[in-house]
C-alpha positions as CSV (number, residue, x, y, z in Angstrom):
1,X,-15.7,13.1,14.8
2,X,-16.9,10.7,12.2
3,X,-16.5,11.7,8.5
4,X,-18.8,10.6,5.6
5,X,-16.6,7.1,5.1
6,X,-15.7,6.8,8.3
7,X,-17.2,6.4,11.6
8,X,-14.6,6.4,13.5
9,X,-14.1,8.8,16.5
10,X,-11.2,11.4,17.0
11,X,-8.6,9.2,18.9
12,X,-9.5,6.2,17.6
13,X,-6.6,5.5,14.7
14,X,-3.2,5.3,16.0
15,X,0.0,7.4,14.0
16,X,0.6,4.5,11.9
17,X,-2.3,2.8,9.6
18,X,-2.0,-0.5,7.6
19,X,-3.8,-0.1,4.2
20,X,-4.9,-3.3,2.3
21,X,-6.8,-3.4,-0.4
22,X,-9.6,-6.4,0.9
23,X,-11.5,-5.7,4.1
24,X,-11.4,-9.4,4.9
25,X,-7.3,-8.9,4.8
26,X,-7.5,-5.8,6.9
27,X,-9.4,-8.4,9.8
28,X,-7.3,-11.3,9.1
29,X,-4.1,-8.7,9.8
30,X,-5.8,-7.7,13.2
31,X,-6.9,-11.5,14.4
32,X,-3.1,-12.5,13.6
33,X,-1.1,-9.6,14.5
34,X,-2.4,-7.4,16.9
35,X,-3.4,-7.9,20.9
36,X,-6.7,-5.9,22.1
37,X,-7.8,-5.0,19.0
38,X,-11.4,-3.4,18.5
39,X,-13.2,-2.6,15.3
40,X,-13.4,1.1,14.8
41,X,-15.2,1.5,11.2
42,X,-17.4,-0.9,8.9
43,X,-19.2,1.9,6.6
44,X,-19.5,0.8,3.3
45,X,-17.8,-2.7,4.2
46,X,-14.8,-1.1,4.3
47,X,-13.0,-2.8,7.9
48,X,-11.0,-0.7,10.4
49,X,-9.6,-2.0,14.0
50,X,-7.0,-0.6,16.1
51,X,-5.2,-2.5,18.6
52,X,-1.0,-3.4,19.9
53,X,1.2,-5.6,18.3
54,X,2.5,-8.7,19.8
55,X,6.2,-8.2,19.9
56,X,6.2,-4.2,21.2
57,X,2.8,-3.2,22.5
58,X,2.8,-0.4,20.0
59,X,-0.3,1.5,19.2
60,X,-1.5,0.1,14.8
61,X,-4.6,0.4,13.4
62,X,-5.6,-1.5,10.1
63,X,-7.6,-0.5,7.4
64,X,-9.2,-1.7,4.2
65,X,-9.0,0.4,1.2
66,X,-10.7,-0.7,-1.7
67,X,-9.6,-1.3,-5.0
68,X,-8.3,2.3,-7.3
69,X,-6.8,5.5,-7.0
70,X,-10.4,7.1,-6.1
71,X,-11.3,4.6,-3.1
72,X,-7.7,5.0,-1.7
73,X,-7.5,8.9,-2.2
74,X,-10.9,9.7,0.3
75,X,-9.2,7.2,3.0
76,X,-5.9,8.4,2.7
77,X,-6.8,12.1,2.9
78,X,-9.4,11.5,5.7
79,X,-7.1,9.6,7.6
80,X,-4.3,11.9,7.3
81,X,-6.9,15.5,7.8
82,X,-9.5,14.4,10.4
83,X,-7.4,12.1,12.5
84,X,-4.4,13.2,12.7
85,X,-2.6,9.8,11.2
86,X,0.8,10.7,10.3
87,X,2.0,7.1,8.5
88,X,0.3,5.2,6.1
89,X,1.2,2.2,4.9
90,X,-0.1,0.3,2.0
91,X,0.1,-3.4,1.7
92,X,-0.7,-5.2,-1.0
93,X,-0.7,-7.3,-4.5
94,X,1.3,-6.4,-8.1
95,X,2.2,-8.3,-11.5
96,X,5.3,-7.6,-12.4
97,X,6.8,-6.8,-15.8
98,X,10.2,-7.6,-15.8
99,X,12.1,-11.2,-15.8
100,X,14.2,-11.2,-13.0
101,X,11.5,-10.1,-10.6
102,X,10.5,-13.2,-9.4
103,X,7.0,-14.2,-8.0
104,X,6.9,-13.4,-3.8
105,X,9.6,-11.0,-4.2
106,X,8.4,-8.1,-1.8
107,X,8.3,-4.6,-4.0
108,X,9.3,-1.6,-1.6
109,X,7.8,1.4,-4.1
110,X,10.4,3.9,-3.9
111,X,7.7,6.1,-6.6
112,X,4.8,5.5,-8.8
113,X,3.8,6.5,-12.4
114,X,0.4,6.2,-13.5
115,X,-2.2,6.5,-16.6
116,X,-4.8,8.4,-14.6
117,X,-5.9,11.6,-15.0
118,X,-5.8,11.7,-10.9
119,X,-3.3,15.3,-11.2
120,X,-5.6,17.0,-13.7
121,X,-7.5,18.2,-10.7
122,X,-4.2,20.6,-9.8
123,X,-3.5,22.0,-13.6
124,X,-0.3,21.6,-14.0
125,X,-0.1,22.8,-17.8
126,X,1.0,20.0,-19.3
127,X,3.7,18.8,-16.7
128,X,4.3,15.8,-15.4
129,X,3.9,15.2,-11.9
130,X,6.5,12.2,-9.4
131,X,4.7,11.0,-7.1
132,X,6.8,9.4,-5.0
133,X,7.0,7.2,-1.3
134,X,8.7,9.0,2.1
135,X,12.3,8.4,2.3
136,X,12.7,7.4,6.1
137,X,9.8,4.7,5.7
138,X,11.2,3.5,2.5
139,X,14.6,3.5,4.4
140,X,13.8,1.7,7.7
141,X,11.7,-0.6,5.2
142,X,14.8,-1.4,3.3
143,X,17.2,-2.4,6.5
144,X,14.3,-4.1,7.9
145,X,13.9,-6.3,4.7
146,X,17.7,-7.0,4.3
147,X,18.0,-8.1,8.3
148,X,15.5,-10.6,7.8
149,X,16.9,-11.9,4.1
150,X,13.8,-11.4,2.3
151,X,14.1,-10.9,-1.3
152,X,13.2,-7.6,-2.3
153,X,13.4,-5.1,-5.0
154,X,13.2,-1.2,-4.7
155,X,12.0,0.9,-7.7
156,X,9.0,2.4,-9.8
157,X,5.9,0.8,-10.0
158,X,2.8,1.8,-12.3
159,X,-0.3,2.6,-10.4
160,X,-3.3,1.6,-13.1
161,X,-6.6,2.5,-13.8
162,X,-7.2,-0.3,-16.0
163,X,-7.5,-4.0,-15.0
164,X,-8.1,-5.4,-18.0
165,X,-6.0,-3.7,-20.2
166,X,-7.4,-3.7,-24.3
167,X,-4.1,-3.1,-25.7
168,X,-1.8,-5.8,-25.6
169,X,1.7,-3.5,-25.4
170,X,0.8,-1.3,-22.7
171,X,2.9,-4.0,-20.5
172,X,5.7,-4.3,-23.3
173,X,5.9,-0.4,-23.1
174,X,6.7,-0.1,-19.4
175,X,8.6,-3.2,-19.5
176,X,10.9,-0.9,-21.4
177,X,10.6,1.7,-19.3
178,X,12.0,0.0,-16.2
179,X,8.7,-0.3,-14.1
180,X,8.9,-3.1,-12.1
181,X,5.1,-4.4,-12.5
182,X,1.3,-2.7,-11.8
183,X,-1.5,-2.2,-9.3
184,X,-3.7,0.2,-9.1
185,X,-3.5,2.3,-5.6
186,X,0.0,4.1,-4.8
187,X,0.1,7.0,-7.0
188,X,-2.4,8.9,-5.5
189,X,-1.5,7.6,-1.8
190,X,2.3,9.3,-2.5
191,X,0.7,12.2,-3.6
192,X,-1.7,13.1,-1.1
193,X,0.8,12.7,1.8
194,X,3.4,14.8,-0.5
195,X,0.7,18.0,-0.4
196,X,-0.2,17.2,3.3
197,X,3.4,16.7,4.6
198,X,2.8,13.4,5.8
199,X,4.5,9.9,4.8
200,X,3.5,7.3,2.7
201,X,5.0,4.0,1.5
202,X,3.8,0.9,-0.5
203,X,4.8,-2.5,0.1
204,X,3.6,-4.8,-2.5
205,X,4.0,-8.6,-3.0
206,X,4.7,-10.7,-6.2
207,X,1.8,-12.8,-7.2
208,X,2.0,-12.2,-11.0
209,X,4.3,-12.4,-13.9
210,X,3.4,-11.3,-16.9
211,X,6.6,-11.8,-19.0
212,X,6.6,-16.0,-17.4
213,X,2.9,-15.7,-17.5
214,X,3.1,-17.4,-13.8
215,X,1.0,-16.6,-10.3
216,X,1.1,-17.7,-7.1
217,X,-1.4,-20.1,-6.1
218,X,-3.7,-19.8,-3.0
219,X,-1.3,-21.6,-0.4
220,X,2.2,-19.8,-1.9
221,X,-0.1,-16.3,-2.1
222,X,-0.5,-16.4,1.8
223,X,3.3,-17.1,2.4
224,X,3.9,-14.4,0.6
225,X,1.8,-12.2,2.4
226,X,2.9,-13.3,5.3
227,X,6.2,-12.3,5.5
228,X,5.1,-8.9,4.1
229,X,2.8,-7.7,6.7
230,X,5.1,-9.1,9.2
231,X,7.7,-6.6,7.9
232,X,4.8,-4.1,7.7
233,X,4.2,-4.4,11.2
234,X,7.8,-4.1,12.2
235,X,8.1,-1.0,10.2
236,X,5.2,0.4,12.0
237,X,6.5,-0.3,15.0
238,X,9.1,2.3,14.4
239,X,6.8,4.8,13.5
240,X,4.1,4.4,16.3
């Protein structure tokens, strides 16, 4: 049954969803990944197919996003309530913060910290709440990473509402902090699958470094995101 952002049917999303960000991502991802694959939603331009991937016939669907902590939230919880996805996995851009990240490193977000007010809506008296990815995927996600040599880092990441930020330090003060660089979806996915006992996990490429003041340009941006959807699709694999 469809919902009021998607028009998908029960039965059409497999256990395991890719998130990106762009719709036109979420397509390429199914014209270069997956065999059989069938467009299953398009309301509000956001793109969903479903199909097998090429090495182990396993069941993946791929979905677009959009951009923030409110677009991501209605997907994720929809996904997760009305049909009956147990995985999601988000696949995307960050800057980072810190030197010795370098730019096409993958980021595998073991948590996320945030300058939303998305946990207001639970009360929490002043607390602070982690929000933070599912262990086995983060795991499996990890040994995949390391048998195929990629570089990758593991750590917190900042999930943003602000683009462009007014204040100057805000990156000099999470620099400080440890966080491994920005973007603008993860918090709320970890903590949506947290309350609905599902799993979540981020996986986030390099394109932007804010303390070399260096990004990736168009040909060494697609590299990149290459080889982290072809780890994203290995993952799911073992999930599906």
């Amino acid at each position: 049954m469809a919902t009021h952002h998607i028009a998908a049917e029960k039965g059409d999303f497999a256990k395991v969803v890719l998130l990106p960000g762009d719709p036109l991502r979420a397509r390429w991802i199914a014209e270069n990944y997956l065999d059989g694959f069938r467009l299953i939603n398009d309301v509000r331009g956001e793109l969903a197919y479903t199909g097998y991937s090429k090495d182990k016939h396993k069941r993946i669907s791929v979905m677009s996003s959009g951009m923030g902590m409110p677009s991501i939230g209605i997907y994720a919880r929809e996904l997760f309530t009305y049909y009956g996805v147990e995985s999601l996995i988000r696949i995307g851009t960050m800057g980072t913060y810190l030197s010795d990240v370098q730019l096409k490193d993958l980021v595998i977000a073991q948590g996320a910290s945030t300058d939303s007010n998305w946990m207001s809506q639970w009360d929490l008296r002043g607390a602070t709440y982690s929000a933070l990815s599912s262990f086995s995927l983060l795991e499996e996600a990890v040994k995949i990473a390391r048998e195929r040599k990629l570089p990758f880092q593991v750590g917190n990441i900042l999930s943003a509402d602000i683009f462009y930020d007014h204040d100057p330090r805000t990156a000099d003060k999470w620099r400080d902090l440890g966080v491994l660089g920005v973007e603008m979806e993860s918090y709320a996915l970890f903590q949506i699958a947290s309350e609905l006992r599902k799993k979540a996990l981020a996986l986030l490429t390099v394109t932007d470094s804010f303390s070399h003041d260096t990004h990736l340009n168009s040909a060494e941006r697609q590299e990149g995101l290459s080889q982290m959807v072809s780890l994203a699709i290995a993952l799911a694999e073992r999930f599906a």
